[in-house]
N, C-alpha and C positions, 0 to 999 in steps of 0.2 A: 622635682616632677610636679606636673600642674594635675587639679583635681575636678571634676565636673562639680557642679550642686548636686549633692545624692539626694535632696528631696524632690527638688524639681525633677531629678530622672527618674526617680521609684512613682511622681506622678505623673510623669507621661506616660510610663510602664503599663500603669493601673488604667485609667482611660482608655487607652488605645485595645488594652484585650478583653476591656468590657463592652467594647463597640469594633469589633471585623468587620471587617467588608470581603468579600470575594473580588476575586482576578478582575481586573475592567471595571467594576463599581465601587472603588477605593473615596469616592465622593466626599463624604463627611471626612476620614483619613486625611485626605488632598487638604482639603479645608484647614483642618487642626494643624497640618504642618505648616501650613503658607500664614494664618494666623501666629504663631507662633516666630516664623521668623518677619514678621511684620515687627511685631513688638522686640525684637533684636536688632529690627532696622538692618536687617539683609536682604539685600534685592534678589530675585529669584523671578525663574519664569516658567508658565506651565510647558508640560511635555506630555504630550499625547491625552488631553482630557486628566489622567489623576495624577502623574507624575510628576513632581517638581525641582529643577535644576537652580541651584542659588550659588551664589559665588559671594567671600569675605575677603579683603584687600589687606595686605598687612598695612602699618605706616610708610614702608619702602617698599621698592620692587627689585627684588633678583631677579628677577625672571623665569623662577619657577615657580610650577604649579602641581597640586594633590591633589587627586580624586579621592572623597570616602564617598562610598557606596553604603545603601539602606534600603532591604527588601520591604514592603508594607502591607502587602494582601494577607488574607486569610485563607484560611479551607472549610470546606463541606462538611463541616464533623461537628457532632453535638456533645458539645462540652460537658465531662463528669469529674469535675475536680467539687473542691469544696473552696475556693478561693472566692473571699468576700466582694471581689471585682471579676467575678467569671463571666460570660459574655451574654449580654441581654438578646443579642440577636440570633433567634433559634436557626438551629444547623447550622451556624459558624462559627468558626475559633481559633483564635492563635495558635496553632498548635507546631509549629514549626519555629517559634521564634520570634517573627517578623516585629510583633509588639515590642520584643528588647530591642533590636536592630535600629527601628526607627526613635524607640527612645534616648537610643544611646547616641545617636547620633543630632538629634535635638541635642543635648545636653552638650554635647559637644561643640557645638554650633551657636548657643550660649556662650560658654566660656572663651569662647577666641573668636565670637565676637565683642567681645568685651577686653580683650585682650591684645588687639591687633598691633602695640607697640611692643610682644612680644616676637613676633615674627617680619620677615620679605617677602613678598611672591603673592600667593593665591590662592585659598583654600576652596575647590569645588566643592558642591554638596550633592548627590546625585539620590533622590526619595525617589526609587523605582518602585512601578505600579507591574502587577500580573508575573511576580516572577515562579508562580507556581504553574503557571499558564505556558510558561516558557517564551513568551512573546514581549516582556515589560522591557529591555533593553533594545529591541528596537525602533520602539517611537524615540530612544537617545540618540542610536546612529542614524536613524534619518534625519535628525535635527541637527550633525555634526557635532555632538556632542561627546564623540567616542573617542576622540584627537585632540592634540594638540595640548596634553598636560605630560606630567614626567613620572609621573607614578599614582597608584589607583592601591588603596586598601578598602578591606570588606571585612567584617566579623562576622562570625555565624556562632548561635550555641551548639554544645555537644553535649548532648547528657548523660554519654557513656563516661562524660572524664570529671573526675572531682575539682568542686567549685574551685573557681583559682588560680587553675592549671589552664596553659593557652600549649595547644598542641598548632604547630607547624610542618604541612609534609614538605619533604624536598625536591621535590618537582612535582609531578603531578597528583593533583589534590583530589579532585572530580571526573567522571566520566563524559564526554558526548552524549547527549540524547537528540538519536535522531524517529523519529514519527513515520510509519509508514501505513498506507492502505492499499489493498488489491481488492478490486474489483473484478470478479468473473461477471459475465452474462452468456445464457443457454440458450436453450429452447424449452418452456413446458412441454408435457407429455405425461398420458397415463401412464404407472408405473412398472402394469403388465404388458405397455409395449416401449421398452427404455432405446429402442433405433427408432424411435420417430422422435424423442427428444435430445436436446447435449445439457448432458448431466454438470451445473456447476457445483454442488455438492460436492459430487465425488471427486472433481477437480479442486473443489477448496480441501479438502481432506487431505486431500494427499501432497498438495503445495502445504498444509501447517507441517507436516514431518519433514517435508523437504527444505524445507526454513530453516527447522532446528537443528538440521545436521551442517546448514550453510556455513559456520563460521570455522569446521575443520576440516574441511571441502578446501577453503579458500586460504588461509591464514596458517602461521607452524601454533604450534599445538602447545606453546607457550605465551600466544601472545593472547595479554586480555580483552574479551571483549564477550558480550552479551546481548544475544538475543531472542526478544521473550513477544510472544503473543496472548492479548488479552481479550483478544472478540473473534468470534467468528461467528456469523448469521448467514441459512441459508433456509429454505425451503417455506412452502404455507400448508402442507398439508401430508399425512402420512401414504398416500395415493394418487402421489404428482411430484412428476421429477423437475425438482430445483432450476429454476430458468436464469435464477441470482445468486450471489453469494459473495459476503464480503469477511475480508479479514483484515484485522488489526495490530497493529503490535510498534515495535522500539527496537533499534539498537542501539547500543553503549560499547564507546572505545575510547583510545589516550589518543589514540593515533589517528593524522588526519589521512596516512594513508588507508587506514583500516576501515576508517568511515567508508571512504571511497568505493572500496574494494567491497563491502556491504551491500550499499546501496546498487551499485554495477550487478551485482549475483542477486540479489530478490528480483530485479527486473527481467533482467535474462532468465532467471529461475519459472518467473512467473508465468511466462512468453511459451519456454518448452512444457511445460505442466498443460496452459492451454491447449496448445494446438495438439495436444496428444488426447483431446479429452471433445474437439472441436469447439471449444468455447472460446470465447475473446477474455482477454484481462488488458487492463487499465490499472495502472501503479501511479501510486501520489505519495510522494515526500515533504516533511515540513523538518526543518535542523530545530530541535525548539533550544539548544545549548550543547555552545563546544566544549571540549575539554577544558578543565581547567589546568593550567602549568602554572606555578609559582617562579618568581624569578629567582635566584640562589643570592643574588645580593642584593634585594628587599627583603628575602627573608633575613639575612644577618642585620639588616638595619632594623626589622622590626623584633627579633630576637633580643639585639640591645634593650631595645624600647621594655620588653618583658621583663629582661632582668632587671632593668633598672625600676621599672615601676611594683613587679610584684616578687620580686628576686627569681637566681638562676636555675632554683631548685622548682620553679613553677613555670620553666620552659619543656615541652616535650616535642621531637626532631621524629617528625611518623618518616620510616623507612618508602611506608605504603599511602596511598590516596586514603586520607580520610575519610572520606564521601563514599569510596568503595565507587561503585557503576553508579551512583545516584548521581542527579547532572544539576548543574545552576547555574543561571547566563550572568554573573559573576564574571565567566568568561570572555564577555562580550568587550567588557570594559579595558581587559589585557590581552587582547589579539594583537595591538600595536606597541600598548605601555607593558613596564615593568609592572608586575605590580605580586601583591600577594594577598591569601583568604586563610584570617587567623579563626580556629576553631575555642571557644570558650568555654571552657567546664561547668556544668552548671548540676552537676550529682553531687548529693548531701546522702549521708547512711541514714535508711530507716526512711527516707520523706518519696514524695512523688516527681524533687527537681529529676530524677533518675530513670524517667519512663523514658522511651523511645518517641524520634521522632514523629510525629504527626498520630498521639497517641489521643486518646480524647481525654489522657488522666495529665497531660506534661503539663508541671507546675513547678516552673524555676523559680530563685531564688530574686528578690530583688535586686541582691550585690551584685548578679550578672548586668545587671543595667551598666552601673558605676562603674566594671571592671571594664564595658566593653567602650563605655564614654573615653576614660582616661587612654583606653587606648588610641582610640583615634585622634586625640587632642595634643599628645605625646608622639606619636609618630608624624602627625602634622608639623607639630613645632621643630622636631628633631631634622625632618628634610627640608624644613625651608629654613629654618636656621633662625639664629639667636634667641634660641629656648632657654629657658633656669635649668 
């Protein structure tokens, strides 16, 4: 098995979550990656302002190609760890990962590029921007960049699972998120005379309950999916009826039927809620990420890949989605390709690698860098062939 440079990754590691960026301003980010594979002497080209797509040639060509994927953004969270590289940039922070992701994949990208007489084919490199945003894989597919390879791997950390251990679900990993907003408009009116107004208030009130009974309304009562409301704004004053009112929220499915069937019932939902109420609604949808499926034989190729690199007793086979309803356009990448999203242990007893996602305390371990490089260098070598 081949090994990254664990200093060079434990200093990408460190840099990269002492300086975040948030979604769409990944800037200085972009920079350090595109520097970094300059000095590898790997040709690369931007994607959408901070993203950067670079491709490595082995000595030969089979004629396949591997996508690995690397989230890079940050989040709005003010960092309370005690890490002597915690984030200089106030209210920002690695807190989901993204600093191991992008390191590990440097690191990776080092090593076979330095190694290209060990493989045939192709290694993409895919440094997506805003995938907290929901929106970073698509400056890929407008660019054509979402085709035309044979297989697509992604890491992610997990801090529920002890370091070391790489859990894999068996098909579906992640949920859909999809984005929606309604729009009522009324009429003002004083509130001692409510027939000379349309009340969008009471119209939004009674559309947020009708939402949340939608998904057993529509679907059997077994099938997953979630949907959750986190805004609703109406009214300016406690002696005037509501002439606006907007609401916000998500749902979350495996199924692309389910989405559908969602999306169809909030509009129609919305439409009768209205016109019962005399007010207008306007519905807006954004997909910000599909499901994710894993393919069942990438995952036994990349199951190999774990036993062999960190043995068979630090493979775990999740029944269930890892991610639960939480969504990541990860999926964006394997709508067409195979591909698979291995989840990375990063919980120690007693320390803080073990806080929860997007926690302002998550302080993984450095070895997650290293475990998560070799994976992708080792799964690379393994599909394009003539690996040690």
């Amino acid at each position: 098995m081949e090994h990254c440079d664990s200093e060079f990754a434990r200093a990408c590691r460190r840099f990269l979550h002492q300086h975040p960026e948030l979604s769409g301003q990944e800037y200085n980010t972009a920079k350090y990656i595109r520097d970094k594979l300059t000095e590898f002497g790997i040709e690369f080209q931007e994607v959408g302002g901070t993203g950067t797509f670079a491709w490595i040639k082995g000595d030969n060509d089979n004629g396949r190609r591997i996508l690995l994927r690397a989230d890079i953004d940050a989040l709005p969270i003010e960092e309370q760890t005690v890490l002597p590289y915690k984030s200089v940039n106030p209210g920002v922070m690695h807190a989901c990962g993204h600093d191991i992701h992008t390191a590990a994949l440097l690191a990776a990208a080092k090593k076979l590029a330095t190694g290209k007489d060990k493989f045939s084919g192709t290694v993409l490199l895919a440094f997506q921007q805003a995938e907290e945003f929901g929106h970073g894989s698509q400056y890929f597919r407008e660019q054509g960049l979402l085709t035309g390879y044979d297989r697509a791997f992604g890491v992610h950390i997990a801090p529920d699972v002890p370091l070391g251990t790489v859990v894999l679900s068996r098909k579906a990993d992640a949920a859909s998120c999809d984005f929606f907003r309604v729009t009522l408009t009324g009429r003002k009116a004083h509130t001692s005379k409510p027939h000379l107004g349309r009340d969008a208030l009471q119209a939004g009130a009674v559309l947020v309950g009708e939402i949340a009974k939608l998904p057993r309304r529509l679907l059997p009562a077994d099938e997953p999916v979630n949907v959750g409301i986190g805004v609703f704004k109406a009214g300016t004053s406690y002696n005037i009826i509501a002439d606006s009112a907007t609401i916000e929220g998500s749902f979350r499915a495996f199924s692309e039927v389910s989405r559908q069937k969602l999306q169809a019932g909030i509009s129609e939902l919305a439409g009768n809620v209205a016109a019962g109420y005399g007010v207008q609604a306007a519905v807006e949808y954004d997909c910000f990420a599909r499901a994710i499926v894993n393919d069942e034989t990438v995952r036994e190729e990349v199951s190999q890949v774990v036993a062999d690199l960190l043995g068979e007793d630090k493979i775990q086979l999740s029944e269930t989605p890892v991610f639960g309803f939480a969504a990541d356009d990860f999926a964006e990448y394997i709508r067409e390709i195979p591909g698979v999203y291995a989840h990375v242990g990063t919980a120690q007893a007693g320390s803080d690698s073990a806080k929860v996602l997007h926690s302002e305390k998550l302080a993984p371990p450095d070895e997650v860098v290293e475990i998560a490089a070799d994976l992708h260098i080792n799964y690379a070598l393994k599909f394009l062939g003539r690996a040690n």
